[in-house]
Structure formats: C-alpha cells, structure tokens
C-alpha positions as CSV (number, residue, x, y, z in Angstrom):
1,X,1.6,9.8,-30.8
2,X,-0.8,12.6,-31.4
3,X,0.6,15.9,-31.8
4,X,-0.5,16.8,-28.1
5,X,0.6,14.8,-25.3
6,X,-1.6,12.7,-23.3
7,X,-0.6,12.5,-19.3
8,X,-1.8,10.5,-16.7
9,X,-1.4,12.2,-13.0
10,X,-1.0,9.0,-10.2
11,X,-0.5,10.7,-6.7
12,X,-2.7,10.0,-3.7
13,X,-2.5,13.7,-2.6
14,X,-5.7,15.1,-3.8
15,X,-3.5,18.8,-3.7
16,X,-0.5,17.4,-6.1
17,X,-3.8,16.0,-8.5
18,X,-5.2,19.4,-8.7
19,X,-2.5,21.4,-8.8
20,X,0.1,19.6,-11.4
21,X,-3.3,18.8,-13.8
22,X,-3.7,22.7,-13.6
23,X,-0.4,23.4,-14.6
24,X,-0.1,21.1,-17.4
25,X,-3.4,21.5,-18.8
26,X,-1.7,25.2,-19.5
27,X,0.1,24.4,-22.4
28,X,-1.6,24.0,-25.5
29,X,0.9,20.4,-26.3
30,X,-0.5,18.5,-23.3
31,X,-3.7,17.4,-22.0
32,X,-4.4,15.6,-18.6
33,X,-6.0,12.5,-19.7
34,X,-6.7,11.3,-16.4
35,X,-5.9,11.6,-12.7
36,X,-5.4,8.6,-10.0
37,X,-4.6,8.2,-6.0
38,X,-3.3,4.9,-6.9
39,X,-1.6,2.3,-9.7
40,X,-3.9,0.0,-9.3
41,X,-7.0,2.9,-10.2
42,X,-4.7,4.5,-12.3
43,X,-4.3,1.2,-14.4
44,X,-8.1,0.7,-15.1
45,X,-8.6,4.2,-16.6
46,X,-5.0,3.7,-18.3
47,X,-6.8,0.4,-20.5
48,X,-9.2,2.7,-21.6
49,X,-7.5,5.5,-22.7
50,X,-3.4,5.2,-23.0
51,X,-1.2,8.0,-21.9
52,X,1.9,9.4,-23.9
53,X,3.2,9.8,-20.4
54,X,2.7,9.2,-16.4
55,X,3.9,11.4,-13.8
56,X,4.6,8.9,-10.9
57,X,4.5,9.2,-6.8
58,X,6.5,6.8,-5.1
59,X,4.7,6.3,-1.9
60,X,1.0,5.3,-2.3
61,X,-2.0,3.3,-1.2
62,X,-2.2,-0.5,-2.1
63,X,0.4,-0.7,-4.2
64,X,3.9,1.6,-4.3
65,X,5.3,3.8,-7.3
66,X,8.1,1.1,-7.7
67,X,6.1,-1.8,-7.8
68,X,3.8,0.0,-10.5
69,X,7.0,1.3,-13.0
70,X,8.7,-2.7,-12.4
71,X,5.4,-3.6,-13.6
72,X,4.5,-1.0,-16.4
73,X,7.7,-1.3,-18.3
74,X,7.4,-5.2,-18.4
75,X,4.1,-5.1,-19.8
76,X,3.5,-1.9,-21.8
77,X,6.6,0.1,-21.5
78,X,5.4,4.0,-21.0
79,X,7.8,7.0,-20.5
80,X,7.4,7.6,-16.5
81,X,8.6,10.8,-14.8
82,X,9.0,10.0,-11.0
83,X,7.5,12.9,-9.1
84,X,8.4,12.6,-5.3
85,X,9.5,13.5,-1.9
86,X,11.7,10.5,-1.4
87,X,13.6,11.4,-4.7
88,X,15.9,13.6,-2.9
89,X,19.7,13.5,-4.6
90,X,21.6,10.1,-4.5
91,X,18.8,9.0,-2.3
92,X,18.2,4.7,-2.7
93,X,14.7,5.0,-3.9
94,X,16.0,7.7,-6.4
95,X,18.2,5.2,-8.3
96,X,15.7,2.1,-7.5
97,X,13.1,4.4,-9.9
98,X,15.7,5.1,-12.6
99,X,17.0,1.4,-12.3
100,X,13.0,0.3,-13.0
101,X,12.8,2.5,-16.0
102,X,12.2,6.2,-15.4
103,X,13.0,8.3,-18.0
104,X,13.1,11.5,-15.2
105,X,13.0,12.3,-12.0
106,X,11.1,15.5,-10.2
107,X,11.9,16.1,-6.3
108,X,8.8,17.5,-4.2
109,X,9.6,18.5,-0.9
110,X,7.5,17.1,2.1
111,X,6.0,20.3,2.7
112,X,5.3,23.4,0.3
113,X,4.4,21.0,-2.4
114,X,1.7,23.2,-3.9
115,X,3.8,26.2,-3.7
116,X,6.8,24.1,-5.5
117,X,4.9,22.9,-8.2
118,X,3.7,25.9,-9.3
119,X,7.0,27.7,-8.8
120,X,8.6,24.4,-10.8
121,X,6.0,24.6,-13.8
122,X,7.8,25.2,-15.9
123,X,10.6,22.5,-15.3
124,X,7.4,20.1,-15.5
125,X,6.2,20.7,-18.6
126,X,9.4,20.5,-19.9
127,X,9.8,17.1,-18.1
128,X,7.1,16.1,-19.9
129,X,7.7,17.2,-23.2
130,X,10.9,15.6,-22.9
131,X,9.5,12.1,-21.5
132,X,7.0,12.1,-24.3
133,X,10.3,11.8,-26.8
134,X,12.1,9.0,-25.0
135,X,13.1,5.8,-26.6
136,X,11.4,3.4,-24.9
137,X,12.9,-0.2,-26.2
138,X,16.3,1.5,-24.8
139,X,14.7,2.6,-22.0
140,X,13.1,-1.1,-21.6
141,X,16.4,-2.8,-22.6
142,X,18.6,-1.4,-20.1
143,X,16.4,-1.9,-17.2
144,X,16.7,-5.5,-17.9
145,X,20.0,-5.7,-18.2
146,X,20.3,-4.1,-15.0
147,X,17.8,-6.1,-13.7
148,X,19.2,-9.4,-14.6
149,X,22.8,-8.5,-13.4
150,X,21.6,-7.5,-9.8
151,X,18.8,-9.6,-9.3
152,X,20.8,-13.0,-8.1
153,X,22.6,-11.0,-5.5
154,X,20.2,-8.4,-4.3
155,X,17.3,-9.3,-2.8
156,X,13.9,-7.3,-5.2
157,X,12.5,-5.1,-2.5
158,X,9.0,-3.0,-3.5
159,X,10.9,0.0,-1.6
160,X,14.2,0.3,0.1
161,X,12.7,3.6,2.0
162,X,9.6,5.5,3.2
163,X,9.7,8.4,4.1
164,X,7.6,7.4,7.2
165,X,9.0,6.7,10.7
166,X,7.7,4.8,12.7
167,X,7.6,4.4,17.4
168,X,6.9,1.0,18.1
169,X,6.7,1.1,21.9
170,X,5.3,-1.6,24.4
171,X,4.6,-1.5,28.3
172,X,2.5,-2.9,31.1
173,X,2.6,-2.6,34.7
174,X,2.9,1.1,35.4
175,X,2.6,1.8,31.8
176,X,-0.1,4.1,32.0
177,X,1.5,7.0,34.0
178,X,4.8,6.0,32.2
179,X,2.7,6.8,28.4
180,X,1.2,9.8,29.9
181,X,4.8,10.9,30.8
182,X,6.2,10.1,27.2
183,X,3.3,11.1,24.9
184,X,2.7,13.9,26.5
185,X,6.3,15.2,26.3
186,X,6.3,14.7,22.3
187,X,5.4,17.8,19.9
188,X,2.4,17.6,17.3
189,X,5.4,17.4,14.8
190,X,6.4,13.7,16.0
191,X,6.7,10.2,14.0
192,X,3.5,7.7,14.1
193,X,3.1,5.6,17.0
194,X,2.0,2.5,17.5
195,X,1.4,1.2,21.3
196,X,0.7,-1.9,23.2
197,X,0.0,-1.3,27.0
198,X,-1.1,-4.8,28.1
199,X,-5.0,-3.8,29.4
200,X,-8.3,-5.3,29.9
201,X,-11.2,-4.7,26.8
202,X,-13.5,-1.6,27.4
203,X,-10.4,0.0,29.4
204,X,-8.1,0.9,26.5
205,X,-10.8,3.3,24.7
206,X,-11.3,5.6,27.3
207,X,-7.3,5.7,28.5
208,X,-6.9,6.7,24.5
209,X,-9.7,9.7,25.0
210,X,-8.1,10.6,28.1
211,X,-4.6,10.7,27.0
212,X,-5.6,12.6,23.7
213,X,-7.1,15.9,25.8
214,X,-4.0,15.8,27.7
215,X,-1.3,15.8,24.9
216,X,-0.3,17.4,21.5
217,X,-0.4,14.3,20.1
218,X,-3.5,12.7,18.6
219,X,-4.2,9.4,21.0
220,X,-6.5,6.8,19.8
221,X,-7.5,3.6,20.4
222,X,-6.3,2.2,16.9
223,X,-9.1,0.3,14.3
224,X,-8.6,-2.3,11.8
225,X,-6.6,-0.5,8.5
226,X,-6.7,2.8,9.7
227,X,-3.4,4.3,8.6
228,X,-0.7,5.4,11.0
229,X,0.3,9.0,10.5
230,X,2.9,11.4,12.3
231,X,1.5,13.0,15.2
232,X,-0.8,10.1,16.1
233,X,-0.4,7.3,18.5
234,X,-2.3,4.2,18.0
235,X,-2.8,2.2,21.3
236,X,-4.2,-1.6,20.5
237,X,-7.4,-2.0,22.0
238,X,-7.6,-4.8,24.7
239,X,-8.6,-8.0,24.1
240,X,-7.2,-8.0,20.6
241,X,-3.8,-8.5,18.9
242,X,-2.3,-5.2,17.0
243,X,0.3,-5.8,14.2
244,X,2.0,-3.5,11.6
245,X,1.4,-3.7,7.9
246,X,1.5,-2.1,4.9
247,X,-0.5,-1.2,1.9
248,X,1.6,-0.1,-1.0
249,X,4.0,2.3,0.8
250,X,1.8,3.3,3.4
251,X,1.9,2.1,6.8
252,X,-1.3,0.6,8.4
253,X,-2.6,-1.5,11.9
254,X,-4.3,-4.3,11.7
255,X,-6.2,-5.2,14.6
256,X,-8.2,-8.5,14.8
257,X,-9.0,-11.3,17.4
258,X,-6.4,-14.0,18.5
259,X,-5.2,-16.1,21.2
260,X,-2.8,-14.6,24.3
261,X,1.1,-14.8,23.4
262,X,2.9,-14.2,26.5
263,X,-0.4,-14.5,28.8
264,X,-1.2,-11.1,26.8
265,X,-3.9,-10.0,24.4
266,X,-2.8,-7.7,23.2
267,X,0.9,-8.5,23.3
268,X,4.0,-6.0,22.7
269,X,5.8,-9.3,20.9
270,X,2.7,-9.9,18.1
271,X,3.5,-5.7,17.5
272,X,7.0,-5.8,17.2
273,X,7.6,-8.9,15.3
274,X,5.2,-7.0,12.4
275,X,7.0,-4.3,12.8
276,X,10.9,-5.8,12.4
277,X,9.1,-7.7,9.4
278,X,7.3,-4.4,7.7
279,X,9.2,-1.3,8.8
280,X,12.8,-2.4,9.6
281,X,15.0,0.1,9.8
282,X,12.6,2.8,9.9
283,X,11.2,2.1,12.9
284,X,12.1,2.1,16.5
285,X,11.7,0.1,19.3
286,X,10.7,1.3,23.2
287,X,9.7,-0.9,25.6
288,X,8.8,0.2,29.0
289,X,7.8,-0.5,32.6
290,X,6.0,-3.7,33.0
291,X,5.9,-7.5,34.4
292,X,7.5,-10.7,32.5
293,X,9.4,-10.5,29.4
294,X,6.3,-10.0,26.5
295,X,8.1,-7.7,23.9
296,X,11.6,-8.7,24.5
297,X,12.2,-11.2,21.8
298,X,10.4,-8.9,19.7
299,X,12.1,-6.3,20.2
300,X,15.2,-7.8,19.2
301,X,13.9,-8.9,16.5
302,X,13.0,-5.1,15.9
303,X,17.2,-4.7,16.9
304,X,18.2,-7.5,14.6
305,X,16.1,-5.9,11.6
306,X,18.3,-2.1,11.6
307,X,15.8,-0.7,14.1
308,X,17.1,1.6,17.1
309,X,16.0,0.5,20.3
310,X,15.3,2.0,23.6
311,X,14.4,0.6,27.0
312,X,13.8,2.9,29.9
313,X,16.0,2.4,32.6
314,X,15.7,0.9,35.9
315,X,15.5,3.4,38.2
316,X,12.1,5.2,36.1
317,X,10.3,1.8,36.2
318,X,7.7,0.8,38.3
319,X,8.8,-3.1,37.6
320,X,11.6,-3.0,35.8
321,X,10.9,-6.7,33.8
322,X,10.2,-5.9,30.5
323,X,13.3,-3.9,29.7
324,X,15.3,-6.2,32.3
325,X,14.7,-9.4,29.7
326,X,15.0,-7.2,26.6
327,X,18.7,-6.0,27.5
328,X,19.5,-9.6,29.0
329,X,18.2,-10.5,25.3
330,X,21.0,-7.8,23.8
331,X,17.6,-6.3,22.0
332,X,18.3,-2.9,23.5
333,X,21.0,-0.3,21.9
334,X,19.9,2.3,24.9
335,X,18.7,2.5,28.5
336,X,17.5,5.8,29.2
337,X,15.3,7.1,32.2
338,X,11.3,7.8,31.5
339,X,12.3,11.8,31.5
340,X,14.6,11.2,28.2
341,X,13.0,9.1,25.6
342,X,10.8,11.8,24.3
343,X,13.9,13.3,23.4
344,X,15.4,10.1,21.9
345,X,12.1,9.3,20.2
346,X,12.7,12.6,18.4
347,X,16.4,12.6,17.3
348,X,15.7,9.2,16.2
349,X,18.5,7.8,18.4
C-alpha cells in the first residue's frame, strides 16, 4: 500500500457521495479514488483501479451492501467500513455486516445525514485510517468460520432488514370512496403504498390524478420498476397484474400483462403474495370493502410471513366480502372501522 490511502465511496445517495469524498479528500493520507451508487458500478471502476479501502451503504440499487461485502471478501478480501442508517446499535443487519467481514461500522441517521457527516469527520477519517491497517486473512478467516458454523442452520438471507416499510392494501366494491377516506387521512410523512382497487383500464389513471390533488400523499398510477418510496401510493393500473419486488435493497413494482386470478386483473392476491414473498415482516397487509374473496389467501400469506394485518370492519364496508373471507381465512390480526386504519397504518399495528 502506497503511503496515502486509496478509498472507494459506494452509496446511492448522490449527497453522502459528495459530501464524505469532500471530507476525506481533506486529509493529505487519503485520496477518493472513485465514487459509486451501486456494487455492481462500483466493482467495474474497482478492476481498474483497487482501493486500500471502501466505505459501504447497506441499502442500494440492484444489488445490497451485504450481498456485495459476502462477495468482496470471498474474492479479493478489502478492508470495508459499513456506513449506514440500518447500522443502529445491536441492530441484525449491524452484526450480519461484521459477520460478512467489516472491519468498522459508521451509523448515519435517516435524516441529517449531510449535517452528521461533516460533524463525524473526523471519526471517518479515523475509520479509515484504521481500516486501511487491518489484517485482512484474519479478517477473511473468521468470517468463514462463522460462516460455516451458522450456515446449515440459518437460512443466508441478502438482508434480514430494510429500513423501508411497506402498506400493501387491496379493495374493490366501494373501494374508491373507502381509499379516498384512508389516503387522504395519512400525513406526507407515511410508509410506501402499494394498492390494488379492482378497476377497469383507462379508469385507474385518472382516479390516481384525482386522488393525488386531494391528499398529502403522492397518488399515482404505479409503472413498470418505478421504486416505491414513503409518502407515495402506487395504485396498479387496470388491466394488468401489480407485484412487489426488489432490486438490491430497494423496493420496486412490477407491472406487466397477465391473465385474471380471482376473475380480477389486477388482483389484490398476485400483490400480496409478492409482497409476503419480498417484504415479510416489513410490510403490512389492509384489505378493504369489496365483492368475493380476491386477496384473502394472500393476505394470509402476508400473515403467515411476520406481516401485521388489517381488515376494515363490517359495519364501514360497503360489501363486507373481502375482509369477511380474509378473517374466516385467520389472515387478519385486526378488524378496525374505515375511520381508524390511517391511524393503524401509522403506528404500524
């Protein structure tokens, strides 16, 4: 290693990029090398020129921070200092990092961050400068030993945690007063949504415009990839099937053509089975007013997979069939009337 220390910067905030580059780029023993908004970017510029170090976020595009460090340390083992806001104290994802092969960990809070890196500078640098010393064939040998005395009982998740919540909710019959009702009792400040109201094509557009001037929300009728994001509700258009997915660490919609499940295109089931499968215990379920029982098998699947689940209660439906079958299923941990979920929605129970 040269006598001043190459870094590499991966973080797909372009404000964290700028701002910890500046502050390294300070001290006459490092140099920013390079900057990326994702592993898999950050790993072509890396073959070109190798850093001493990386400074790491966790939760990122197309592939995640863990993923990346499992990965890294197999193949050219690098000192890594984990820079993120799921890297609170004790927290899973903390000791998944360390577990993989971090040689530090720096918390960022979810808001601030400029302002804490700058007031942290000079815990970072120091970070760095210690990273840069690290022994990496211990570091390397105890993540495999670890690895090999967990591995045949634990199951190797990319993540256990995101710091991303995410509403699934589903509705039909009555459904659009019922959503107007809901979304337009939630604050700017709420998780992402993700909504199936069962609706011809060419209707659901212009219900998402009209729902978006009358709430703090942001309402749109969700496309193919786009990410979901807090304070935005994604309603599937009609005529196509909406699922949940993810890429890396980030949670997006896909949105494509397919046949009716339930008689329904799109249908609340197709959502929350993607969701049970990609968000788990993050998310939550709601299921609403509406005819037949599309959703309700979902939504315990949503139930089954550590998600709290919600049906609005009899007397605040129009046609209380949906949430009827969903609680007949046992896929339902509360009933509450249309007046309250907003509130639930936000506590998170």
């Amino acid at each position: 290693m040269s006598s001043e220390i190459k870094v590499m910067v991966v973080d797909d905030s372009p404000v964290v990029r700028k701002v910890m580059s500046a502050i390294l780029d300070q001290d006459p023993g490092i140099r920013v090398i390079g900057t990326a908004h994702d592993p898999i970017f950050a790993i072509e510029k890396m073959r070109r020129d190798w850093p001493d170090v990386v400074t790491l976020d966790i939760e990122m595009p197309r592939m995640d921070g863990i993923t990346f460090l499992r990965q890294l340390m197999a193949e050219r083992p690098t000192p890594v200092i984990v820079c993120s806001s799921l890297t609170t104290a004790g927290a899973e994802t903390t000791l998944q990092a360390l577990a993989a092969g971090a040689v530090a960990i720096v918390a960022k809070p979810g808001l601030g961050v400029e302002g804490f890196l700058k007031d942290s500078s000079d815990n970072l640098v120091a970070a760095v400068k210690s990273a840069a010393r690290a022994n990496m064939g211990a570091v390397k040998r105890s993540a495999q030993l670890r690895s090999q005395a967990t591995e045949r009982t634990q199951p190797r998740l990319a993540m256990a945690q995101t710091t991303e919540r995410i509403v699934a909710i589903g509705t039909s019959t009555g459904g659009t007063v019922a959503l107007e009702v809901l979304l337009g009792a939630l604050p700017r400040v709420s998780p992402g949504m993700v909504i199936v109201q069962h609706m011809p094509a060419m209707f659901t557009a212009s219900f998402a415009a009209r729902l978006n001037t009358v709430c703090e929300v942001r309402v749109e009728e969700a496309k193919n990839g786009q990410r979901v994001l807090p304070g935005v509700a994604l309603i599937a258009p009609g005529g196509k099937q909406m699922q949940l997915a993810r890429s890396g660490a980030q949670y997006i919609v896909e949105v494509r053509e397919g046949p009716p499940v339930n008689r329904h295109c799109p249908s609340v089931d197709v959502l929350f089975r993607s969701v049970a499968k990609y968000a788990g215990k993050n998310a939550m379920g709601v299921i609403m007013t509406g005819m037949g029982d599309d959703g309700a098998r979902g939504l315990k699947e949503m139930h089954d997979a550590g998600a709290f689940t919600l049906a609005q209660d009899e007397e605040s439906c129009v046609v209380y069939g949906m949430p009827r079958e969903a609680v007949k299923l046992g896929a339902v941990d509360r009933s509450l009337p249309l007046s309250a979920l907003a509130a639930s929605i936000l506590r998170g129970a």
